[in-house]
PyMOL Python script that loads the backbone (N, CA, C, O; Angstrom):
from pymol import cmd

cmd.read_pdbstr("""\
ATOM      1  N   UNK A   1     -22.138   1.515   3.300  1.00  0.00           N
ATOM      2  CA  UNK A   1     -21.583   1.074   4.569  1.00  0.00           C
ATOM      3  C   UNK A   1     -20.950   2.264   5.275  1.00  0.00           C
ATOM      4  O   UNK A   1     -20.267   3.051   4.619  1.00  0.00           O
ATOM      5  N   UNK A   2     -21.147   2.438   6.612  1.00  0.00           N
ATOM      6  CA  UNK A   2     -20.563   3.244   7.260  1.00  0.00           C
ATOM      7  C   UNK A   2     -18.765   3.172   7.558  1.00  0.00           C
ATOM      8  O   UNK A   2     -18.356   2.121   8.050  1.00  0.00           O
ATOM      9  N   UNK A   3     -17.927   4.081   7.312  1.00  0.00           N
ATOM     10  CA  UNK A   3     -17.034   4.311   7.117  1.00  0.00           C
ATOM     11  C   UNK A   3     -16.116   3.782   8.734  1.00  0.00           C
ATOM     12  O   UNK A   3     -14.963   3.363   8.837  1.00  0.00           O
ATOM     13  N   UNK A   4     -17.236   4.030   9.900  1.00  0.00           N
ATOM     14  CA  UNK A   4     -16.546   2.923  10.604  1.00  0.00           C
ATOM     15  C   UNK A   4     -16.546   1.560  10.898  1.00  0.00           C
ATOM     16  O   UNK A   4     -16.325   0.988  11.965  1.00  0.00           O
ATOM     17  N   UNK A   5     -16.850   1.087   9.706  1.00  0.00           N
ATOM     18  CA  UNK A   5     -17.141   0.004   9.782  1.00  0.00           C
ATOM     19  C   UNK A   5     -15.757  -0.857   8.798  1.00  0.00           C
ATOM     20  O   UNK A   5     -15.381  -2.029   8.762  1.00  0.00           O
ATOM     21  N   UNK A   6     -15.310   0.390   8.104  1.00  0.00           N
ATOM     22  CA  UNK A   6     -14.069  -0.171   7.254  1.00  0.00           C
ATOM     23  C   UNK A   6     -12.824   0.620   7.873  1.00  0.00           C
ATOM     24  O   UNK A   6     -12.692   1.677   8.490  1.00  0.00           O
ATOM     25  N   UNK A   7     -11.980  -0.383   7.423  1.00  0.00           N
ATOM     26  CA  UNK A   7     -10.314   0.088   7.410  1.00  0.00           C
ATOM     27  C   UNK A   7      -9.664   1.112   6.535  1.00  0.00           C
ATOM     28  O   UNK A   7     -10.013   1.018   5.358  1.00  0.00           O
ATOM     29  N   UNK A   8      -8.812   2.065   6.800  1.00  0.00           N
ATOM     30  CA  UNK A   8      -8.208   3.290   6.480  1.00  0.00           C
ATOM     31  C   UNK A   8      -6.762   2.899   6.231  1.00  0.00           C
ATOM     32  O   UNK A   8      -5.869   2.750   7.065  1.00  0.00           O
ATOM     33  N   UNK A   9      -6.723   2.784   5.113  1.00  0.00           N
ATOM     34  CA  UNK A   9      -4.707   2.536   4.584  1.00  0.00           C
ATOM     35  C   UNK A   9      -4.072   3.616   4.408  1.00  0.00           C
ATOM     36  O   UNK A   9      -4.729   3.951   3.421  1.00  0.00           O
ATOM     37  N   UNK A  10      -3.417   4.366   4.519  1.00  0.00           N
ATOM     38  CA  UNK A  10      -2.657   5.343   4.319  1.00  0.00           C
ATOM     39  C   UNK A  10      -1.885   4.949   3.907  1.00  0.00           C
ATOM     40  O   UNK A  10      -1.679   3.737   3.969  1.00  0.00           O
ATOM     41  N   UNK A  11      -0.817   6.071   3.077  1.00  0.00           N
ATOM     42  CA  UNK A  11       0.652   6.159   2.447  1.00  0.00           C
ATOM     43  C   UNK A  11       1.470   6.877   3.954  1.00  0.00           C
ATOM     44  O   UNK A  11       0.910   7.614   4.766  1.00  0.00           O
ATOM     45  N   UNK A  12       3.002   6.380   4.012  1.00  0.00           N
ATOM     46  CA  UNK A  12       3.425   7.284   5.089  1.00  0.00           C
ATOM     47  C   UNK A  12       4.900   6.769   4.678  1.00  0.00           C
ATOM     48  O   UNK A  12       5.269   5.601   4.562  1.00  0.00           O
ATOM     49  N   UNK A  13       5.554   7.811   4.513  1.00  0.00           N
ATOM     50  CA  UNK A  13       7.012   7.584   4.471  1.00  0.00           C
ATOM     51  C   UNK A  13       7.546   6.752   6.039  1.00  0.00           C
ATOM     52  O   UNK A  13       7.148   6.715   7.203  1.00  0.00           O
ATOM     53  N   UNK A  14       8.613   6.189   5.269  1.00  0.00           N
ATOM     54  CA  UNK A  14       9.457   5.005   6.222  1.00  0.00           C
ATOM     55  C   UNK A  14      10.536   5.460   6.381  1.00  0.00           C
ATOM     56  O   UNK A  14      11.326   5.329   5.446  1.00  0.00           O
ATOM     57  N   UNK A  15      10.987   6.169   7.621  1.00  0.00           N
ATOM     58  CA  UNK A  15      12.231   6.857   7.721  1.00  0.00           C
ATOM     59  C   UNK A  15      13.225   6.051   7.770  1.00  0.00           C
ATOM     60  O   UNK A  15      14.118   6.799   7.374  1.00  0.00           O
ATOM     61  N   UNK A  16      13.728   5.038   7.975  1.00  0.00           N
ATOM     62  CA  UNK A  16      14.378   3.994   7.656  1.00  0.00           C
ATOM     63  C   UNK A  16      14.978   3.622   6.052  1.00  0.00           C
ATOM     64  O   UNK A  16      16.149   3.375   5.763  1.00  0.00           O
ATOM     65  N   UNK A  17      14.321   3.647   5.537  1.00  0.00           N
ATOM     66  CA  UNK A  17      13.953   3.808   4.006  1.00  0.00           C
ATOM     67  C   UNK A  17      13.308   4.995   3.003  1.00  0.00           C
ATOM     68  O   UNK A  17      12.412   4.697   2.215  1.00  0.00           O
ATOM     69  N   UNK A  18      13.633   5.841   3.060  1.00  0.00           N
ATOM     70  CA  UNK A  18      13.063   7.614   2.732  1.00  0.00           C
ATOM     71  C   UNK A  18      12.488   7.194   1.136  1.00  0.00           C
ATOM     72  O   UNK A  18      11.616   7.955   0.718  1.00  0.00           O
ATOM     73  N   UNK A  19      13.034   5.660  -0.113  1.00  0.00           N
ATOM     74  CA  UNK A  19      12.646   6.120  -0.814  1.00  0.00           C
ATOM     75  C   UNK A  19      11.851   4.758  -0.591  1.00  0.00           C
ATOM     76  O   UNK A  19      11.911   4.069  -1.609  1.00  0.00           O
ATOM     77  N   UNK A  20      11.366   4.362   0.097  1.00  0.00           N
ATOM     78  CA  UNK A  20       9.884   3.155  -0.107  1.00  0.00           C
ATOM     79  C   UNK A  20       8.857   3.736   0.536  1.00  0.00           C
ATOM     80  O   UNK A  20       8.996   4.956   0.629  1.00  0.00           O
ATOM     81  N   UNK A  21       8.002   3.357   0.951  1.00  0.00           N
ATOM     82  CA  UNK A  21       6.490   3.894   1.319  1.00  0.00           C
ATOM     83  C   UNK A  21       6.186   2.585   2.068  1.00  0.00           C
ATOM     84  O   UNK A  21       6.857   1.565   1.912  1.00  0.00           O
ATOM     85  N   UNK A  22       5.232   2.674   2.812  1.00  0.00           N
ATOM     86  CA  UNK A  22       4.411   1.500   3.662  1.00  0.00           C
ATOM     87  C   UNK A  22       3.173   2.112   3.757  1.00  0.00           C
ATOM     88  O   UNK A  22       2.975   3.287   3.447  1.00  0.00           O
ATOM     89  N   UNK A  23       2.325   1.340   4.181  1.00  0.00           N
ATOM     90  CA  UNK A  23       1.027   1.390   4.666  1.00  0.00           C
ATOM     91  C   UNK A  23       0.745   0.832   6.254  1.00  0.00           C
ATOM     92  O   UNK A  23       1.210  -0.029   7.002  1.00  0.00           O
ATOM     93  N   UNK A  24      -0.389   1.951   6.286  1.00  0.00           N
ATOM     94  CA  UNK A  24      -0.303   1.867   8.129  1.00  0.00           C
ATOM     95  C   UNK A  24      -2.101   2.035   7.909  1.00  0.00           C
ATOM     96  O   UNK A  24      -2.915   2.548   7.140  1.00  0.00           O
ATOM     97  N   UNK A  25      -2.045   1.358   8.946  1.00  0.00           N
ATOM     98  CA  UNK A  25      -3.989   1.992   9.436  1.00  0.00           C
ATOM     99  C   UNK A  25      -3.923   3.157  10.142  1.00  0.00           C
ATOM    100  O   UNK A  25      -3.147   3.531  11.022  1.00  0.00           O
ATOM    101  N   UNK A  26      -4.994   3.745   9.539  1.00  0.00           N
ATOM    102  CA  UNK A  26      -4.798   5.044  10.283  1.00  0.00           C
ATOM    103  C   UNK A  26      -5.903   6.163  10.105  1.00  0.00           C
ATOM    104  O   UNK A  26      -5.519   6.962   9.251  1.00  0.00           O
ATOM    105  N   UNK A  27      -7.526   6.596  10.778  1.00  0.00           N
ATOM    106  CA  UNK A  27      -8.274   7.308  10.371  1.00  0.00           C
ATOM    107  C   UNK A  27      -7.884   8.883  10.005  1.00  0.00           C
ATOM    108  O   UNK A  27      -8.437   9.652   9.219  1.00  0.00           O
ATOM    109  N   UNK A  28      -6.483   9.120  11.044  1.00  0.00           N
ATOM    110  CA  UNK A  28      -6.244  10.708  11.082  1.00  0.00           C
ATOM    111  C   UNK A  28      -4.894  10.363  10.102  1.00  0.00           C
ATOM    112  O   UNK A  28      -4.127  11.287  10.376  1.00  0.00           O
ATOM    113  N   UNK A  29      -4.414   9.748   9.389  1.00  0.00           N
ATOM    114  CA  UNK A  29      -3.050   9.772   9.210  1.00  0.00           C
ATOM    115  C   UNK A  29      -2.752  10.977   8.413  1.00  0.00           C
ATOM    116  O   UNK A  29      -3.863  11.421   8.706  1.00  0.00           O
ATOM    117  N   UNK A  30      -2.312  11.806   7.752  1.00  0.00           N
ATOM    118  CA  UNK A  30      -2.255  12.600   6.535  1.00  0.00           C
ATOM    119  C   UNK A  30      -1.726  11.615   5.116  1.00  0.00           C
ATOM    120  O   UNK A  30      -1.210  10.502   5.223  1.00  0.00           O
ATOM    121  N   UNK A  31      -2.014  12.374   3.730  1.00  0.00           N
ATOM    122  CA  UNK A  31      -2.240  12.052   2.443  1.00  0.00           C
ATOM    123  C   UNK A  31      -3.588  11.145   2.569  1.00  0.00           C
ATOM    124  O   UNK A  31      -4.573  10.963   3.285  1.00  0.00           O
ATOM    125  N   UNK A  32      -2.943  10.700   1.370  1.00  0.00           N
ATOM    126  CA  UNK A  32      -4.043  10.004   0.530  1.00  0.00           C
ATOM    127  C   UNK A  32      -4.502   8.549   1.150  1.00  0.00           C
ATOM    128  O   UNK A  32      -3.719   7.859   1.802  1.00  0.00           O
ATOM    129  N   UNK A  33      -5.710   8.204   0.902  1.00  0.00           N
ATOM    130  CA  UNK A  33      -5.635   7.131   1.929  1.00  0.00           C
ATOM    131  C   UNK A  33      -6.962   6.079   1.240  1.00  0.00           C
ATOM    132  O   UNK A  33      -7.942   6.577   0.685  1.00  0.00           O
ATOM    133  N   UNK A  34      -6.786   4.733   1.384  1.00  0.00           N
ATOM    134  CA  UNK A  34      -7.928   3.759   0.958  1.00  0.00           C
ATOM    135  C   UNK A  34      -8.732   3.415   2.105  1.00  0.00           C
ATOM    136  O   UNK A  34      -8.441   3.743   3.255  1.00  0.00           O
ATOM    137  N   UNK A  35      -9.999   2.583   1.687  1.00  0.00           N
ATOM    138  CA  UNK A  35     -11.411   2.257   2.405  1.00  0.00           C
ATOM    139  C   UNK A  35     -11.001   0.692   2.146  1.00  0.00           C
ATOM    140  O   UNK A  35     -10.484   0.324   1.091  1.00  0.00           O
ATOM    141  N   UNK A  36     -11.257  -0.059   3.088  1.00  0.00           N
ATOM    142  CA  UNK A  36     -10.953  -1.657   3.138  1.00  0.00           C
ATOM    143  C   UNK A  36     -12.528  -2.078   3.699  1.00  0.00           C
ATOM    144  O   UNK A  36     -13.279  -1.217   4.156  1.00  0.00           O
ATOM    145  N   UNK A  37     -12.808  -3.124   3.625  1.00  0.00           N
ATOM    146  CA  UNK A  37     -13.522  -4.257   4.704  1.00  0.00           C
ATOM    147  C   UNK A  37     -12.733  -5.058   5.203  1.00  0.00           C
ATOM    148  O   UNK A  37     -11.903  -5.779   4.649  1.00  0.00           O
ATOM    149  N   UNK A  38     -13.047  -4.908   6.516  1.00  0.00           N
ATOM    150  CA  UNK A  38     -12.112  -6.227   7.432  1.00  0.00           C
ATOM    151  C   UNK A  38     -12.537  -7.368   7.539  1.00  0.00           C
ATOM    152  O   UNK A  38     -13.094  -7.915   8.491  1.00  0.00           O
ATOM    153  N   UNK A  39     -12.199  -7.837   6.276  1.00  0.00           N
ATOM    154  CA  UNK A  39     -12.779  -9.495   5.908  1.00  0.00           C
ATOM    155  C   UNK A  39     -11.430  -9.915   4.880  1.00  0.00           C
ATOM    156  O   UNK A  39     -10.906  -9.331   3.931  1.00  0.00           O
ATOM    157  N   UNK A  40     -11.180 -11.111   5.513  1.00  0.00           N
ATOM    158  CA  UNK A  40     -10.053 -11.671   4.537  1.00  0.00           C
ATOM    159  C   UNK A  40     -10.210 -11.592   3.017  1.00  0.00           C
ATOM    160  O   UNK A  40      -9.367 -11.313   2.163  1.00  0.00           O
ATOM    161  N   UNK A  41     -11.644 -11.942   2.884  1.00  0.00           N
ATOM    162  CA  UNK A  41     -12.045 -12.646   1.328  1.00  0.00           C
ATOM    163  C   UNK A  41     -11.646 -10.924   0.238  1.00  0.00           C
ATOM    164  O   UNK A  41     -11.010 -10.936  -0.816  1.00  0.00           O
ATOM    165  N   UNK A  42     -12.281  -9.560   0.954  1.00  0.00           N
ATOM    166  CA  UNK A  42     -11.665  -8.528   0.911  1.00  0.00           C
ATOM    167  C   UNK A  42     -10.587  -8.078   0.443  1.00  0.00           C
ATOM    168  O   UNK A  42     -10.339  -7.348  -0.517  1.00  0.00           O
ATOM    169  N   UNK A  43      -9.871  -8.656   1.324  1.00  0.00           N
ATOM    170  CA  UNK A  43      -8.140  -8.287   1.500  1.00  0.00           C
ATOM    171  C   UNK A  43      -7.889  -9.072   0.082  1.00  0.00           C
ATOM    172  O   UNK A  43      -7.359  -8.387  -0.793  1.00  0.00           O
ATOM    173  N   UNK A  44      -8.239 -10.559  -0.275  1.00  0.00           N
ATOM    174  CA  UNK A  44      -7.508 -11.146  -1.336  1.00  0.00           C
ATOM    175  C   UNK A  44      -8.191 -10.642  -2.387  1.00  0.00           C
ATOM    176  O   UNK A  44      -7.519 -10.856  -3.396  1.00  0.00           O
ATOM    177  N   UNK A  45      -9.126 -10.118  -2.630  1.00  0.00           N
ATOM    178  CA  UNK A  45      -9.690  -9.430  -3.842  1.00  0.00           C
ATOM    179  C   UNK A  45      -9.100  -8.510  -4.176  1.00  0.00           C
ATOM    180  O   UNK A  45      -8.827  -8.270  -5.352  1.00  0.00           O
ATOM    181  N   UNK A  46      -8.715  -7.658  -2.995  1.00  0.00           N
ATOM    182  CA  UNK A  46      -7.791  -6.267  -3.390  1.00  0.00           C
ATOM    183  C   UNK A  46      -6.728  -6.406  -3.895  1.00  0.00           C
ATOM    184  O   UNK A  46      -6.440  -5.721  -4.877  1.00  0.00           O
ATOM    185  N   UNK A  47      -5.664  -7.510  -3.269  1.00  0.00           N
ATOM    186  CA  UNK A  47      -4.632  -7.851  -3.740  1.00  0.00           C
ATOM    187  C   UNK A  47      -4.598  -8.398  -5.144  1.00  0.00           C
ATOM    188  O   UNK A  47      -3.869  -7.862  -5.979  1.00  0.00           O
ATOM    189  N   UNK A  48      -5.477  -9.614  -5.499  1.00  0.00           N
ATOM    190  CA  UNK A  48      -5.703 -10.024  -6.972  1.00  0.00           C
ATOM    191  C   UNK A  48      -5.608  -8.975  -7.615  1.00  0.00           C
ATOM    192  O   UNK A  48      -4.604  -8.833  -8.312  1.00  0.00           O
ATOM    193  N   UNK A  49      -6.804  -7.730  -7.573  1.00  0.00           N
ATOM    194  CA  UNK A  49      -6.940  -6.957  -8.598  1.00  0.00           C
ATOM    195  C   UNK A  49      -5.857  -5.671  -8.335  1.00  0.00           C
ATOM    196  O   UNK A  49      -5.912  -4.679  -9.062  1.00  0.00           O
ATOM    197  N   UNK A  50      -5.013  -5.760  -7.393  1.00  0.00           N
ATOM    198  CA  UNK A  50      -3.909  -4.577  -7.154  1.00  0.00           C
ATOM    199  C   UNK A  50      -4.911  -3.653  -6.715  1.00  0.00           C
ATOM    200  O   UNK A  50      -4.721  -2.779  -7.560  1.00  0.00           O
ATOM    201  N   UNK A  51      -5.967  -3.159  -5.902  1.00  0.00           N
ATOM    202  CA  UNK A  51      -7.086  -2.043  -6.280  1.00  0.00           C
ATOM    203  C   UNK A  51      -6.131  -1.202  -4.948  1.00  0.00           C
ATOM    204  O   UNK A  51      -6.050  -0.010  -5.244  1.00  0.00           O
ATOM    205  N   UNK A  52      -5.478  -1.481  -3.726  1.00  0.00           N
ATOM    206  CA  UNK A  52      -4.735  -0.662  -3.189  1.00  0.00           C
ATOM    207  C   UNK A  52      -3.731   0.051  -3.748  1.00  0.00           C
ATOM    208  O   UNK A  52      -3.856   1.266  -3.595  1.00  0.00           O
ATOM    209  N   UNK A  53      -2.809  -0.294  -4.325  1.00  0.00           N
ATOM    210  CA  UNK A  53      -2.466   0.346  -5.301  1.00  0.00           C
ATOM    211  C   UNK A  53      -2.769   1.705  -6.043  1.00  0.00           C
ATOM    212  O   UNK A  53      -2.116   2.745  -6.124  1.00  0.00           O
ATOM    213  N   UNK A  54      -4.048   1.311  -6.579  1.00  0.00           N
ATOM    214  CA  UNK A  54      -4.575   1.887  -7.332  1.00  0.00           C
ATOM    215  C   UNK A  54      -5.305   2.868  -6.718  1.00  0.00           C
ATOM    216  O   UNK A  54      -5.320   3.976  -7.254  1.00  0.00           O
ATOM    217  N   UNK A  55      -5.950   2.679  -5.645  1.00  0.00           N
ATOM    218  CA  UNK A  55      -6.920   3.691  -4.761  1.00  0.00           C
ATOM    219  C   UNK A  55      -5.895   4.665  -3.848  1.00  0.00           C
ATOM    220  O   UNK A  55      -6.295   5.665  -3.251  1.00  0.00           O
ATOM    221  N   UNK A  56      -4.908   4.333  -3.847  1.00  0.00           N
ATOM    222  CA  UNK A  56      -3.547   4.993  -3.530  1.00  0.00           C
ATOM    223  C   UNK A  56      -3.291   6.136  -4.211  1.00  0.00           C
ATOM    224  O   UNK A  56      -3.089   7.214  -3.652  1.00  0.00           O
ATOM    225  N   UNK A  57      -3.287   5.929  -5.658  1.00  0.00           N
ATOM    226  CA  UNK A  57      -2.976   6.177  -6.675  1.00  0.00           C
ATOM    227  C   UNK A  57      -1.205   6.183  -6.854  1.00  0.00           C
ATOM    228  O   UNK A  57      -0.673   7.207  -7.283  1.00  0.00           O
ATOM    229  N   UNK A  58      -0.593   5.300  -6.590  1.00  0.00           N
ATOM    230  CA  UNK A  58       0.645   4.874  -7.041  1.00  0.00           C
ATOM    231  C   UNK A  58       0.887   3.547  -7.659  1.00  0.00           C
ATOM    232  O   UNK A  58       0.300   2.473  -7.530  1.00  0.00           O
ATOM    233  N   UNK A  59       2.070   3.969  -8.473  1.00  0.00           N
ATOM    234  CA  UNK A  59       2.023   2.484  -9.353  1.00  0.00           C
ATOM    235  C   UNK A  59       2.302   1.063  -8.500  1.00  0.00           C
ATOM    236  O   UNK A  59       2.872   1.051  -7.409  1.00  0.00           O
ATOM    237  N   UNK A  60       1.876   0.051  -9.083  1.00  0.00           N
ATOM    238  CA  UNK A  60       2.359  -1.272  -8.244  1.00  0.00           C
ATOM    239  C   UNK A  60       3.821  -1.080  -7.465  1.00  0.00           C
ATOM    240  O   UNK A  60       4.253  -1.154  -6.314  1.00  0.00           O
ATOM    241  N   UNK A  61       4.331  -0.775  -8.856  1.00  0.00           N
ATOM    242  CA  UNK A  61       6.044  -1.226  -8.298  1.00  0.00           C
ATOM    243  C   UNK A  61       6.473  -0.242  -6.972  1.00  0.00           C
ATOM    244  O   UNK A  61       7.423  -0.588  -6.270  1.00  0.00           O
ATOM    245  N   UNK A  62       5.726   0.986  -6.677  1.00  0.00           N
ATOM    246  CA  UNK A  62       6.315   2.229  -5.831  1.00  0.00           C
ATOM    247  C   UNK A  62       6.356   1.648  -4.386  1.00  0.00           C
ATOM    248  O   UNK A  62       7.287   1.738  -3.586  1.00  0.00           O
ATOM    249  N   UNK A  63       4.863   0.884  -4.182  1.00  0.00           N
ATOM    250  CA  UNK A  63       4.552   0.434  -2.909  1.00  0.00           C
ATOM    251  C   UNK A  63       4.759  -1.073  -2.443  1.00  0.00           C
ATOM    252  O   UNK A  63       4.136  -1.911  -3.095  1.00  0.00           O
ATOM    253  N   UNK A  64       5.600  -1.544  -1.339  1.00  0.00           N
ATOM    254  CA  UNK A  64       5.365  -3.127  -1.115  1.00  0.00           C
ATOM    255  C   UNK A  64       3.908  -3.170  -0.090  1.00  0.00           C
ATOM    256  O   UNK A  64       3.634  -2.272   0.707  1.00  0.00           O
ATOM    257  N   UNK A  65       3.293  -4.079  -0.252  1.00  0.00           N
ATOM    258  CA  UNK A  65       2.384  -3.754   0.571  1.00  0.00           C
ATOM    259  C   UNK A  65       1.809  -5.900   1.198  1.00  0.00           C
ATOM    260  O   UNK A  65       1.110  -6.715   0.595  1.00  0.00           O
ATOM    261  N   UNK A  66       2.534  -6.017   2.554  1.00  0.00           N
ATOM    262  CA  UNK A  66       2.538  -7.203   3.156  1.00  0.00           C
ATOM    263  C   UNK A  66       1.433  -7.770   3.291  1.00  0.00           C
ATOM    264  O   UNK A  66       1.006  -7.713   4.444  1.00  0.00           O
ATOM    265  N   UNK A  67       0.612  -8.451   2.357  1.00  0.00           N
ATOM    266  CA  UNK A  67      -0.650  -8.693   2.494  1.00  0.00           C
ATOM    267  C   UNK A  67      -0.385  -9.781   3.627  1.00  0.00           C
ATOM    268  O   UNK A  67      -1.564 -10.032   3.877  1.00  0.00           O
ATOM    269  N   UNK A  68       0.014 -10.233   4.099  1.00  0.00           N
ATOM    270  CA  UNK A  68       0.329 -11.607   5.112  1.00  0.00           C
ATOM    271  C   UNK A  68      -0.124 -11.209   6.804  1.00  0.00           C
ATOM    272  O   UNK A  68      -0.703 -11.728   7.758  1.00  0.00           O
ATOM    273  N   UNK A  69       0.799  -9.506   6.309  1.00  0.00           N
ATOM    274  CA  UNK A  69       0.430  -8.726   8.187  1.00  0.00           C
ATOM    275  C   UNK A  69      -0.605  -8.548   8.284  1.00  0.00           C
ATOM    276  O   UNK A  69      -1.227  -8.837   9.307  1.00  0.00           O
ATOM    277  N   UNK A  70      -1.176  -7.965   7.155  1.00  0.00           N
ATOM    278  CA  UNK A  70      -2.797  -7.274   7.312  1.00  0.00           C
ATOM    279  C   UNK A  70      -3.359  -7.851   7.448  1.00  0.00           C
ATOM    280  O   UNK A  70      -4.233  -7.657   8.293  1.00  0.00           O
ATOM    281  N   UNK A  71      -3.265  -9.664   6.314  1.00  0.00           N
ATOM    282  CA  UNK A  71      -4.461 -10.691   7.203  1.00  0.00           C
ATOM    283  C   UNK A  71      -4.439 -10.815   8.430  1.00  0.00           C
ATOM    284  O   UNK A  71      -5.440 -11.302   8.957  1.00  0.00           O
ATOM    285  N   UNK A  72      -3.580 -10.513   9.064  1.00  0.00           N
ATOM    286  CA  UNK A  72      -2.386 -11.127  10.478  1.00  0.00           C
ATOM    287  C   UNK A  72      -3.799 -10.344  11.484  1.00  0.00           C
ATOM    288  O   UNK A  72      -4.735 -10.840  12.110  1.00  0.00           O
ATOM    289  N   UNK A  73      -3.317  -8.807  11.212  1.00  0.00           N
ATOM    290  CA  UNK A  73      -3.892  -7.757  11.623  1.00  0.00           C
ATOM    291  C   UNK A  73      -5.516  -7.642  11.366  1.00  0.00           C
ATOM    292  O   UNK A  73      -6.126  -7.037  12.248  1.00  0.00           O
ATOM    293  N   UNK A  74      -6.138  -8.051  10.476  1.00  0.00           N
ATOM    294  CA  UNK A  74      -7.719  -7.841  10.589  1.00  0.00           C
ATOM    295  C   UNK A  74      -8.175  -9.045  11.132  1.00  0.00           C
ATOM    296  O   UNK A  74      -9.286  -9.154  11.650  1.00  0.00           O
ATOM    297  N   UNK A  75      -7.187 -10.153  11.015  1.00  0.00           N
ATOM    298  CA  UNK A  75      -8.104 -11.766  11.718  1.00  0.00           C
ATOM    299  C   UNK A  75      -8.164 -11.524  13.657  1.00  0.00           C
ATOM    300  O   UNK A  75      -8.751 -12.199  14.504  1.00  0.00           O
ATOM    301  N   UNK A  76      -7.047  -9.934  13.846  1.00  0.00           N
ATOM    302  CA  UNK A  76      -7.025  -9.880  15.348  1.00  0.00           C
ATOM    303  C   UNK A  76      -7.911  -8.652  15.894  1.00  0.00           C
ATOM    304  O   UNK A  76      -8.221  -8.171  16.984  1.00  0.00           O
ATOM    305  N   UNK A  77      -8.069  -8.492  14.968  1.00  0.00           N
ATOM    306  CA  UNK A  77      -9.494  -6.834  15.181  1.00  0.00           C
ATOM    307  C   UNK A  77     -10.655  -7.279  16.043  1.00  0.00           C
ATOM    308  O   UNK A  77     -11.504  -7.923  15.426  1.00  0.00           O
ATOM    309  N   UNK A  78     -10.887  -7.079  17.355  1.00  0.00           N
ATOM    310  CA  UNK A  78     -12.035  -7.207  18.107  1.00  0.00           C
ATOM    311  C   UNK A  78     -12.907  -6.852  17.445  1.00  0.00           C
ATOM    312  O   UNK A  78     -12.909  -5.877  16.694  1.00  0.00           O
ATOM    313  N   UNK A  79     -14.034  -7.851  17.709  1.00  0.00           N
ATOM    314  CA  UNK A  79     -15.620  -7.241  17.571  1.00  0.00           C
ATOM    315  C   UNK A  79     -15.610  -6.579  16.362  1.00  0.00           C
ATOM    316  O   UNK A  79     -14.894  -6.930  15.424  1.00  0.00           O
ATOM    317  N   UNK A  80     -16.609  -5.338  16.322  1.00  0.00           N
ATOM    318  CA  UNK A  80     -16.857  -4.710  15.083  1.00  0.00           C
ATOM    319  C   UNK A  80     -15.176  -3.976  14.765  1.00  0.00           C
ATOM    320  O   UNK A  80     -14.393  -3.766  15.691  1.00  0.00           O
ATOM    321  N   UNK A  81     -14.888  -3.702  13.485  1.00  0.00           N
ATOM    322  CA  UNK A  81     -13.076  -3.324  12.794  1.00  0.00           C
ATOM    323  C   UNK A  81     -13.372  -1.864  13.822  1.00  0.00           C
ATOM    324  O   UNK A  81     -14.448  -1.406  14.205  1.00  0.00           O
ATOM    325  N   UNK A  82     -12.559  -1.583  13.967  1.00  0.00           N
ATOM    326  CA  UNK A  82     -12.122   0.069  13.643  1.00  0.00           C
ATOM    327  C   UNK A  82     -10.558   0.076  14.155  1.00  0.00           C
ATOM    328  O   UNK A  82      -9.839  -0.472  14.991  1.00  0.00           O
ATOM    329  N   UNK A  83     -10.499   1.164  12.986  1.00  0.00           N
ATOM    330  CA  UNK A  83      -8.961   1.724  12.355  1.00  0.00           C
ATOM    331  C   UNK A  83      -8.151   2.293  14.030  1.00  0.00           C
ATOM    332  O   UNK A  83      -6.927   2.212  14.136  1.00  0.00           O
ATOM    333  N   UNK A  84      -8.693   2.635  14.770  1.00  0.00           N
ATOM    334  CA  UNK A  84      -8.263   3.018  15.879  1.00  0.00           C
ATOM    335  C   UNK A  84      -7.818   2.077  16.892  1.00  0.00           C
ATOM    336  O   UNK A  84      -7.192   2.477  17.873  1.00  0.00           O
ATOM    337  N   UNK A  85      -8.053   1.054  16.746  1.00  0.00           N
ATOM    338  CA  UNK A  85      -8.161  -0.325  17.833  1.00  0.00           C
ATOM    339  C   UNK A  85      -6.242  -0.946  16.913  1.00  0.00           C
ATOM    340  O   UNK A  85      -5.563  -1.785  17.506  1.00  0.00           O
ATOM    341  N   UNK A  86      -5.832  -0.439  15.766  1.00  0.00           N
ATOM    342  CA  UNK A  86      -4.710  -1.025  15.481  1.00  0.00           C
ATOM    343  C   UNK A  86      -3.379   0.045  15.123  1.00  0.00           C
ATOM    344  O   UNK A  86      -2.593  -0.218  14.213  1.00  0.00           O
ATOM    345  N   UNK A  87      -3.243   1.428  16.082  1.00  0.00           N
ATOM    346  CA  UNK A  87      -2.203   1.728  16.359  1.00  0.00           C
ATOM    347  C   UNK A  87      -2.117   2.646  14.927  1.00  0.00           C
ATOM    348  O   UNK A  87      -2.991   2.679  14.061  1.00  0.00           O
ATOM    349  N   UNK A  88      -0.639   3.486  14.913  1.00  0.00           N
ATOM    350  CA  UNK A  88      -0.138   3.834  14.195  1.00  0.00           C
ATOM    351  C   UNK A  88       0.120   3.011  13.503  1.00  0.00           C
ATOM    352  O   UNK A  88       0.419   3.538  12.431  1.00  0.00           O
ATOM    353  N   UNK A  89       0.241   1.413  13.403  1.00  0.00           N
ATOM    354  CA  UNK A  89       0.950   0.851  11.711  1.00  0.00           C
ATOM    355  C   UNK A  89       2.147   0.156  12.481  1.00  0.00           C
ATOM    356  O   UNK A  89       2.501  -0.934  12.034  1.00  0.00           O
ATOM    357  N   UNK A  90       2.828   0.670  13.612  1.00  0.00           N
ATOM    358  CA  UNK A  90       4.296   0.300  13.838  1.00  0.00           C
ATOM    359  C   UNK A  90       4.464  -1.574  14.248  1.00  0.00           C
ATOM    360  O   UNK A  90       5.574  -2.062  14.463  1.00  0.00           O
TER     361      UNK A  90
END
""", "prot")
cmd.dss("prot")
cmd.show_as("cartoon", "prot")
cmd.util.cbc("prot")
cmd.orient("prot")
């Protein structure tokens, strides 16, 4: 599958909070970053198996990660996904 066709998670410090982490969409963001499909059924597979997390490469406990927004956020993605159509994350 072509890479714009999926979602881009990044790690990005939360200045608010210096020692939690969030996740933002983001094709240019810097670090390390995961490949999604913007399909719900997706999103709950990842979550079951923790694989964000993991494709992160940080432990469960380091990252909260709101699976509720992101459904929120890919059920409002026009047309074909792309990572650019949903902002910095804020």
């Amino acid at each position: 599958m072509l890479q714009r066709g999926l979602l881009r998670l990044a790690l990005q410090p939360d200045p608010l909070h210096p020692q939690t982490v969030r996740v933002v969409f983001s094709r240019t963001a810097a670090g390390r970053g995961a490949w999604l499909h913007p399909d719900p059924d997706c999103l709950e597979l990842a979550r079951r198996r923790r694989a964000i997390p993991r494709a992160l490469r940080v432990p469960v406990t380091a990252v909260e990660i709101d699976f509720e927004e992101l459904a929120r956020r890919i059920a409002n993605l026009p047309g074909e996904a792309d990572a650019t159509a949903l902002g910095s994350g804020d």
